[in-house]
N, C-alpha and C positions, 0 to 999 in steps of 0.2 A: 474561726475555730477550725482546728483541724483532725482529722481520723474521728474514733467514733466518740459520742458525746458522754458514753458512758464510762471512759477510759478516763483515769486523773490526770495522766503525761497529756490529753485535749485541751486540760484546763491548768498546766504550767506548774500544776504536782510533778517529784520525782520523790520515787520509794528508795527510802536510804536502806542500808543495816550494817550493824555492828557485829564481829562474830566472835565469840573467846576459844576457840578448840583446847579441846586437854591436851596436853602437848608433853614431851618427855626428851627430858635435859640430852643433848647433845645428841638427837635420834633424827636429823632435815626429814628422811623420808615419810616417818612416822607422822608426824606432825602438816609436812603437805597432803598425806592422805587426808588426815583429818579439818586440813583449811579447804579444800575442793569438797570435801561432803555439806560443806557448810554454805561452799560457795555457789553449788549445784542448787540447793536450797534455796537460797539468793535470788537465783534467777528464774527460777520453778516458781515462785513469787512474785514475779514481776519488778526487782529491785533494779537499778543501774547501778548502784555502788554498793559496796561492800568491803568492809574496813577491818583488818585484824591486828594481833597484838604490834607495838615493838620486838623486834629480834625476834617475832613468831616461829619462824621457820628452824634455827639451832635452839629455841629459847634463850631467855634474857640472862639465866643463869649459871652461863656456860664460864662466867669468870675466864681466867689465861687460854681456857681452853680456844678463845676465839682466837689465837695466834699459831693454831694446829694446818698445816696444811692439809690434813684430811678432811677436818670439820668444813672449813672455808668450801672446799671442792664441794662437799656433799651439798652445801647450801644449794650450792651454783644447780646441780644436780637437782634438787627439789624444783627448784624454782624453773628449770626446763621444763619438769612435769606439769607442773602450773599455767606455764604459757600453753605449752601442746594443749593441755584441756581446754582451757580459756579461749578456743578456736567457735568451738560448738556453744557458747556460753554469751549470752546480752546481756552481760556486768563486764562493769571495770572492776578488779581487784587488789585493796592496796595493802600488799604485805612487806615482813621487816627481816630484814637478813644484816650481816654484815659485810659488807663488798671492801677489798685491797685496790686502790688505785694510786697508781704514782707511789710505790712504796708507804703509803699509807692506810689502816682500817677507820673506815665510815662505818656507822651505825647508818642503816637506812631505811627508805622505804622505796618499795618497788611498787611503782604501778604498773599493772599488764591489762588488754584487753585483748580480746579476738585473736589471739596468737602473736602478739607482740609486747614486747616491753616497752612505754610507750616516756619512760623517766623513773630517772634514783633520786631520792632527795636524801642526801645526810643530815644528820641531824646538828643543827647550830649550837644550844647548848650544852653540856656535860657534864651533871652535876659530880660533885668528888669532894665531899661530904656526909658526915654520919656513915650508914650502910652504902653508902655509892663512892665505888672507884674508877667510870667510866675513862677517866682521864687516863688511867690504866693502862687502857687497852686500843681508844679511839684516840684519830684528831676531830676535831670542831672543822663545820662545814666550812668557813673562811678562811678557812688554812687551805682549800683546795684552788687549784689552777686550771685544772683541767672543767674546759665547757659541755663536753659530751665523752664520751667513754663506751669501747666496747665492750658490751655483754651479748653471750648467747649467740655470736655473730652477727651482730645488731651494733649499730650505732645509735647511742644512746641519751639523751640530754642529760646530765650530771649537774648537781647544786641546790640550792635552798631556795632560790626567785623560780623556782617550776610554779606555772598555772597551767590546769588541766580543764579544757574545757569539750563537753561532751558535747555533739554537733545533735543531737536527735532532741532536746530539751532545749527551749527556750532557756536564759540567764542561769543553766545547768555551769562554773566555771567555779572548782574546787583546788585547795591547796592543803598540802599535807605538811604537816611541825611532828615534833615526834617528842612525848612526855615534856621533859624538863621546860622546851621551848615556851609552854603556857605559863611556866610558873613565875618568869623574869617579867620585872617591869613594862616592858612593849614586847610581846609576845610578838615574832616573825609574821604570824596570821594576822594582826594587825595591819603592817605594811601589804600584806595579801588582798585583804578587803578593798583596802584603798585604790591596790590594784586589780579589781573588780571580781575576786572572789566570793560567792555566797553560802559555798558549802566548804565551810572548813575543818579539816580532818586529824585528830589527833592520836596516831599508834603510842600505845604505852606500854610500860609490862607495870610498874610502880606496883609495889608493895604495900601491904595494907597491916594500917597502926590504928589503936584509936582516936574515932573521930575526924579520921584522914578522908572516908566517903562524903562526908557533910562539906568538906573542902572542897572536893572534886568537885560538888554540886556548885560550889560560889564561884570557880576559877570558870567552872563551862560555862555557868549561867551567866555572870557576867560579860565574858569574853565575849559568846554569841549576841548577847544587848548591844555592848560597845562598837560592835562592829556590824549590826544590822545583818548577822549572818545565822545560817545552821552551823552550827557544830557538831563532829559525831567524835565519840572518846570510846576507846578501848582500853583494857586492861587485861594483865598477864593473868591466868587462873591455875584450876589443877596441875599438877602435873610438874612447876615450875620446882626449884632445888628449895630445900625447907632449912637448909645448912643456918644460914640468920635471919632468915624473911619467912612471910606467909604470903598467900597471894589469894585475892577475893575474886578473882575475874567479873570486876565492875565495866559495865556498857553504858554510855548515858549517850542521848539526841535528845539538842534543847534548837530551839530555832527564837531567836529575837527575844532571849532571857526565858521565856516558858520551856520548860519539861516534854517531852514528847514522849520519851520512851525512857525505861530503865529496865536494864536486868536485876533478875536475881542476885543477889551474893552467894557465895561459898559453893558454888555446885558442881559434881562432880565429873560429869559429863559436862559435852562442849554444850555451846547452848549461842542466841540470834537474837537481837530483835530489831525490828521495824520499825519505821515512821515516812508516812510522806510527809515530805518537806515544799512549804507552801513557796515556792521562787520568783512568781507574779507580786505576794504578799511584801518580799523581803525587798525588791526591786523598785517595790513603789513607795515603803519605806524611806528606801535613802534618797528615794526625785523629792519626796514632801520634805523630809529632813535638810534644809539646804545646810546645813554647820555638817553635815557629810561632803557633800562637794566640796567645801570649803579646806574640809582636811585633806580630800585628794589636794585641792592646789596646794594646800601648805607644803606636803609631802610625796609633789611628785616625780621629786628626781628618784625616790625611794621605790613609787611604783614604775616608775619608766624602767626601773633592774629585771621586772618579771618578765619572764620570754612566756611564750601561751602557746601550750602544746594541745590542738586539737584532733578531734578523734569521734568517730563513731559508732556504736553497737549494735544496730540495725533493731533497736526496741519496736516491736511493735502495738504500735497505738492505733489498728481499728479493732483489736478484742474488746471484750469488757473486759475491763478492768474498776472495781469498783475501789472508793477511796478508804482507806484503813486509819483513818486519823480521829479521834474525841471532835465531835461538835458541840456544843452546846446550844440546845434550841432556842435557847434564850439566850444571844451572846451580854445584854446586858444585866444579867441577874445571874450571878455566877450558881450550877450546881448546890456545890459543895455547901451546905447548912451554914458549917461556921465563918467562909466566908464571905457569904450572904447577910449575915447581920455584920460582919465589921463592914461590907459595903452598902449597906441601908445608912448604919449609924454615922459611914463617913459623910454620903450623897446626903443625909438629914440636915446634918452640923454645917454642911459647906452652904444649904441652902439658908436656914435661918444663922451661921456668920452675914452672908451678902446682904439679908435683908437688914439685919442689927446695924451692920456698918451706912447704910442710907439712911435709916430712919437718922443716928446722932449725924451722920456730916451735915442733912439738911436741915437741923433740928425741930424734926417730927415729931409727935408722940401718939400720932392715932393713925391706923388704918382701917380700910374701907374694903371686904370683899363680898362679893354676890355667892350666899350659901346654898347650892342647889337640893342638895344631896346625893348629890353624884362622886364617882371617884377622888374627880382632879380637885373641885373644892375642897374636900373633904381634908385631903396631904396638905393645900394651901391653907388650911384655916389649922391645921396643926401646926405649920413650920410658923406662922404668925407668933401662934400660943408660945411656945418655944423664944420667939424673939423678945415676947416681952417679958419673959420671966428672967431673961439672958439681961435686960435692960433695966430690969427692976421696976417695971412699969405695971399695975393692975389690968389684968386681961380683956377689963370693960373700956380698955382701948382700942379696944378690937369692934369695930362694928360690922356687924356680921347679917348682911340681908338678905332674906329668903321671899323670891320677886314669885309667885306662882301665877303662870299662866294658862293659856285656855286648854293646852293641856298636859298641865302638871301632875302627875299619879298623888294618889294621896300616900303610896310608900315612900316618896320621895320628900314630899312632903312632910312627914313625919321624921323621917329620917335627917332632914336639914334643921330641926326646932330639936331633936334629941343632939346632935352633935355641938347648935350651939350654947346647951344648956350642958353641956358636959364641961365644954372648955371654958365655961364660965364666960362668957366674951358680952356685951353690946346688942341683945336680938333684935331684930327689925323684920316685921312681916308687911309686904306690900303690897296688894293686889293690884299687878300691873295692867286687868283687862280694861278698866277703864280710859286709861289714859290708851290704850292702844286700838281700842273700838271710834277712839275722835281721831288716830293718826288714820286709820282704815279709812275712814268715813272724812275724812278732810280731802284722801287721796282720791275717791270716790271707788274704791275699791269694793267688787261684788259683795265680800263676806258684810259690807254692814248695811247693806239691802236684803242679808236674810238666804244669801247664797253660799253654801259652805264650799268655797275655793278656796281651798291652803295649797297656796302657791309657794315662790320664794318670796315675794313680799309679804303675803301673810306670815313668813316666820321670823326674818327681818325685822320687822317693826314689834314683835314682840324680845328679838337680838338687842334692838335698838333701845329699846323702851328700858330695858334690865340696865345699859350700860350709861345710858343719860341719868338715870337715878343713882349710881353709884358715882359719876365724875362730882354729880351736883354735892351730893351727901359728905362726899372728900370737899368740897367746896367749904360746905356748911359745918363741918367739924371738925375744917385745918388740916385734914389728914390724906395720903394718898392711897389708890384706889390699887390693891393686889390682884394682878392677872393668875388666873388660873389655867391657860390652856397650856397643853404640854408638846415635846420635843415631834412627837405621833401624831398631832394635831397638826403642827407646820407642816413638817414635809408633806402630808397626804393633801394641805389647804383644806382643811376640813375644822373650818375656822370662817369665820362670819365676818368681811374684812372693817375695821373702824369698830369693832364691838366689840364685848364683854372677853368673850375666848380670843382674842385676838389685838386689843390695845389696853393697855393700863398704864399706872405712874412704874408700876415696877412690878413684873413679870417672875414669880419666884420658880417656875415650873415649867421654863420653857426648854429646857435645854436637861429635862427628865422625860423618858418614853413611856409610854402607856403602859408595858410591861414591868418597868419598874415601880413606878408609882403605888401599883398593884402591890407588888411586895412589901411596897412602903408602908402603905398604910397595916398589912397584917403583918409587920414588924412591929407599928407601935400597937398594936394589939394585941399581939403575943405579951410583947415586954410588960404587961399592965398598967402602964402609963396613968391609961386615964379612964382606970377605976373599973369593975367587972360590969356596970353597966355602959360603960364607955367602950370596952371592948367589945361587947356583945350589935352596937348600932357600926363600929366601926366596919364588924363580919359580916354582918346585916347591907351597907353599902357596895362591901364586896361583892355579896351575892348577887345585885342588883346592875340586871340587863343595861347596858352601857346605851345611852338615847342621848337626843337633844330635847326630847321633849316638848314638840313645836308644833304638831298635829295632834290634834284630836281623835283617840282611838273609838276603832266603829263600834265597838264593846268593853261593858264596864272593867275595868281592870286590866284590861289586854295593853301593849304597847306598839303602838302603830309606827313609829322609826325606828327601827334597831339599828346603830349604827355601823355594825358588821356587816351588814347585810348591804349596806351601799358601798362599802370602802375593803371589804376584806377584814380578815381575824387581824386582832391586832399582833397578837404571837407573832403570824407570819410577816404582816407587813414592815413590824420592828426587827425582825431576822433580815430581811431585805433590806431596810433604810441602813442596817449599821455595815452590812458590806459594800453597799452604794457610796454611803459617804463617808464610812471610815478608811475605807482600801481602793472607791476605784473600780473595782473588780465589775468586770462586762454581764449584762443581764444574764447571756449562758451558763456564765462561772457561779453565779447565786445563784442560781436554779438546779444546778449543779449543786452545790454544796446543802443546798435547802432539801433536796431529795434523800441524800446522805443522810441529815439531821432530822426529817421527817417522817421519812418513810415509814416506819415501825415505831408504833408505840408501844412496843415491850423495850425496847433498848434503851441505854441509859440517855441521862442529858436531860431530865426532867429534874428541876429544882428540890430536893429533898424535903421532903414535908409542909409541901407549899401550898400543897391542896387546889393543883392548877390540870384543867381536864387534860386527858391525855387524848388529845387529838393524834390525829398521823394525815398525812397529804401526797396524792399521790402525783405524776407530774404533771396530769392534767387543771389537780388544781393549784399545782404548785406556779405554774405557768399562764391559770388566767388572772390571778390574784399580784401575782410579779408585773403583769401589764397593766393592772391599776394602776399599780403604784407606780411604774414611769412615767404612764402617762399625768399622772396628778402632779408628782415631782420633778418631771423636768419642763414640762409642759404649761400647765394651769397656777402653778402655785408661787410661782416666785415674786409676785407682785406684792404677798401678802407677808413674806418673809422681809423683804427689804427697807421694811419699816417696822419692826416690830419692837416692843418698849427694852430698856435693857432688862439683864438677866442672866443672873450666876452662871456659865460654863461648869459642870459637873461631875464628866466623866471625859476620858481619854476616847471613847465613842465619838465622838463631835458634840459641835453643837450647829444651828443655822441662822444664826447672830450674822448679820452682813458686816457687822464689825468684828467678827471673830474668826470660825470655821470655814464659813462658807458666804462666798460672794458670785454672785451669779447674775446675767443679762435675764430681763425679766419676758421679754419676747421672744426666747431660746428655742429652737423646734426638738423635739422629741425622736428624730427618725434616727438617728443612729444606733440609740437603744434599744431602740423598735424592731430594728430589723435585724438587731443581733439577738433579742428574743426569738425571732423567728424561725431560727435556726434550731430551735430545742425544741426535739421531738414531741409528739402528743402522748405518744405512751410509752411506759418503760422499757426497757431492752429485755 
């Protein structure tokens, strides 16, 4: 990690923005004043880029006028002023003028930094259609000859294969298209990506019709998906000619298909906005995605055309700088309400599809799960119910056994005989202390001398005892045995290895995290599923402090293993397991980002009406609870992963299936992580 940890440019963020100035038809100087106010901004903020309209500088709407030798000069003239500022300034700048070369006019864009023009790119396409008559007035970038050209007394790189890559930013290496370009078949930034583009930049002035912003939104939102990049999109606003056209001065930053930023429409004043842009995120994208490598080799003569214009702006990164981006403290339980239930209802259906489709290929008709009254049962013995109603099969296929041991709470207990009197299923109650006071007492262990040592074999043998009566009871009634431990239970190994939470015929919840399950279950409880008394036991198991249940509490009612309390919040440590294994991303960089999302529990990024505490964390304990979890997940647990029964994949999160997601050496050492934690400070800046 480098400069200070509280800076995003440390952790391979760069702050982009978009800017629209009101601008005034054939006025350069007017109009540079008001792109440097913008761009001053810019960097008083911490951005390294900053993108404004097409033809910014004369405006887009200067029609014949663009063949005026006075107009042309002026441009030149603004755009002097721009560079000279741009001296005192850590941004790059990309604005749009129209440049005369080789007796011909390009539409372009100007990149400048630090008092240099650093590349023109003309623009490739030209629409000349409906309201557009560029073909007018412009040639198309392939029409040109010339490889560099002077401006400003500068020799200058000229053409459309410009890559600009910033030297202070890690995989910082951006390409500018300008409007029309996005709209054709293989947009130019395509072949850009390929040749290792990640922030791709699009000057426009485009006019606005109905329902033409909803389009912008599919052309950038896709584009940026298709090509595992940022995108940043300008548009022409106030100020533009009102002769045929209107102009909304629309701004969008989407990165890898999501939304990051959007302006305002219609305003009358100039106006900015921001997004850091994740470029570790997007980088490690295209290494997992191999059919991205695959499209460079298909098309590399196409990227070998880009020349790579590098440059620096002396950013600095040991300030604080803190990160300006939406987290989600739950990345796998989206905010947003509504689409929190279409992702319950999808994660529901995908889970009892996978189990439907086993039961008929091996032609099943009964299963067998251990009903504790805990959480992860609770989801398991719904997504059951669900299968066999899907199958047309009576729910008393379901056998549903509730093992209580030496020490099982009697809410728990209660809670497992209402749930499975809800779902109508199979009940089976076992009192498993018997049988587990002769495995005690066979091993010659203290407890059955009268000695209360709950050790790990005392918990074990009552782990064990629970999952020997449920293989056998599958035995005995043809049916297979549904694993209950979930995706938060692996990674941590907080799983009992060869037993109950940890082997079955068919695992429906393993590759779902604690944090969602949570929502799962008070989704079907919201929905009223299964009936206002069914609801009320569902809420009832939510409330209920998360255990295993294996020690005997020193007072009546109390719960003597909370499993927080050894392994960390689940919130936090499924905020950690999905940057770890979804992105890669170094213990620093979660810590990092976890601080951002944490920090403050008045800020947003808390599930809408989810009814989930509002904790906050600060870095200390954001930092000791991050070292649990390397240590359990890179360290301790993978022995218990690499055999575990199959099970539905569920979300684009991962999952830790050694046939799926994740395959890992099971005697792996932990110190690289380790000691990239170690680098993140104890207290905040």
């Amino acid at each position: 990690m480098k400069g200070n940890f509280f800076n995003l440019y440390s952790h391979r963020f760069a702050r982009v923005a978009v800017g629209v100035p009101r601008c005034r038809v054939a006025d350069p100087a007017f109009n540079a004043d008001e792109t440097l106010a913008l761009a001053r901004e810019a960097a008083a903020k911490g951005a390294a880029l900053v993108a404004f309209p097409e033809l910014g500088l004369p405006a887009y709407t200067c029609d014949d006028l663009f063949h005026q030798r006075a107009l042309l000069d002026a441009c030149k003239t603004a755009l002097a002023k721009i560079v000279e500022a741009s001296k005192t300034l850590p941004v790059a700048l990309i604005v749009g003028m129209p440049l005369q070369v080789d007796h011909s006019l390009y539409n372009c864009a100007i990149v400048v930094a630090r008092g240099a023009v650093l590349g023109a790119v003309p623009k490739t396409y030209l629409p000349n259609y409906g309201e557009f008559y560029e073909a007018r007035q412009y040639t198309p970038a392939d029409s040109a000859v010339a490889r560099d050209i002077e401006l400003l007394g500068q020799r200058v790189p000229f053409g459309a294969s410009l890559l600009f890559e910033l030297t202070d930013v890690p995989d910082f290496r951006f390409h500018v298209e300008i409007c029309e370009d996005v709209w054709v078949p293989i947009p130019p930034s395509s072949f850009a990506a390929l040749a290792g583009a990640t922030v791709l930049v699009n000057l426009s002035a485009s006019n606005v019709v109905v329902g033409k912003s909803g389009y912008r939104h599919q052309l950038v939102g896709q584009q940026s998906a298709r090509c595992l990049a940022a995108y940043l999109y300008t548009s022409a606003g106030r100020g533009e000619s009102s002769t045929d056209m209107a102009w909304d001065g629309q701004a969008l930053i989407y990165e890898n298909g999501e939304m990051l930023a959007e302006s305002e429409r219609f305003l009358d004043d100039s106006h900015m906005i921001f997004a850091d842009v994740d470029l570790e995120r997007l980088s490690h994208e295209r290494m997992r995605q191999t059919t991205f490598g695959m499209s460079v080799q298909r098309h590399k003569d196409e990227a070998a055309k880009f020349q790579i214009v590098r440059f620096a702006i002396g950013l600095d990164t040991a300030q604080t700088l803190p990160l300006a981006r939406k987290l989600e403290r739950f990345p796998y339980v989206p905010a947003d309400s509504r689409r929190r239930d279409e992702r319950c209802n999808e994660v529901y259906n995908i889970q009892v599809q996978a189990l439907v489709q086993r039961l008929s290929a091996s032609n099943i008709q009964k299963v067998v799960i251990g009903v504790s009254g805990g959480l992860d049962s609770t989801h398991a013995l719904l997504v059951c119910a669900k299968a066999m109603d899907r199958l047309k099969l009576p729910r008393t296929n379901i056998i549903g056994v509730t093992m209580p041991g030496f020490a099982t709470s009697d809410r728990t207990l209660k809670q497992a005989r209402e749930l499975m009197s809800v779902v109508g299923c199979t009940a089976m109650e076992i009192d498993i202390r018997p049988s587990c006071e002769q495995m005690l007492n066979d091993l010659g262990h203290p407890y059955s001398a009268g000695e209360a040592k709950y050790d790990i074999t005392f918990e074990n043998v009552q782990a064990g005892e629970r999952t020997n009566h449920l293989f056998r009871l599958a035995n005995f009634h043809n049916g297979i045995v549904i694993g209950t431990g979930d995706l938060s239970e692996l990674a941590l190994g907080w799983c009992t290895y060869g037993v109950g939470d940890h082997m079955s015929h068919y695992s429906v919840n393993a590759s779902v995290p604690k944090t969602l399950i949570t929502h799962l279950v008070r989704w079907v409880a919201e929905t009223g599923a299964v009936g206002k008394s069914g609801s009320d036991t569902l809420l009832n198991v939510l409330a209920t402090e998360i255990s295993p249940e294996l020690v005997p509490a020193k007072s009546a009612g109390a719960i003597e293993q909370k499993t927080e309390s050894f392994i960390g919040p689940y919130e936090l440590q499924d905020f950690n397991l999905f940057y770890i294994l979804r992105y890669g991303f170094s213990p620093s960089k979660v810590a990092f980002l976890a601080l951002h999302a944490w920090r403050d529990k008045e800020q947003g990024g808390w599930p809408e009406g989810a009814h989930v505490e509002r904790n906050e964390y600060d870095i200390a304990a954001i930092k000791r609870n991050l070292g649990i979890f390397l240590w359990r997940f890179f360290k301790t647990s993978q022995f218990k992963r690499s055999c575990v029964p199959n099970s539905p994949k569920v979300g684009s999160g991962g999952s830790l299936s050694p046939r799926g997601d994740w395959r890992a050496p099971s005697d792996s050492e932990a110190t690289v992580w380790t000691d990239d934690l170690a680098t993140v400070p104890d207290k905040a800046a």
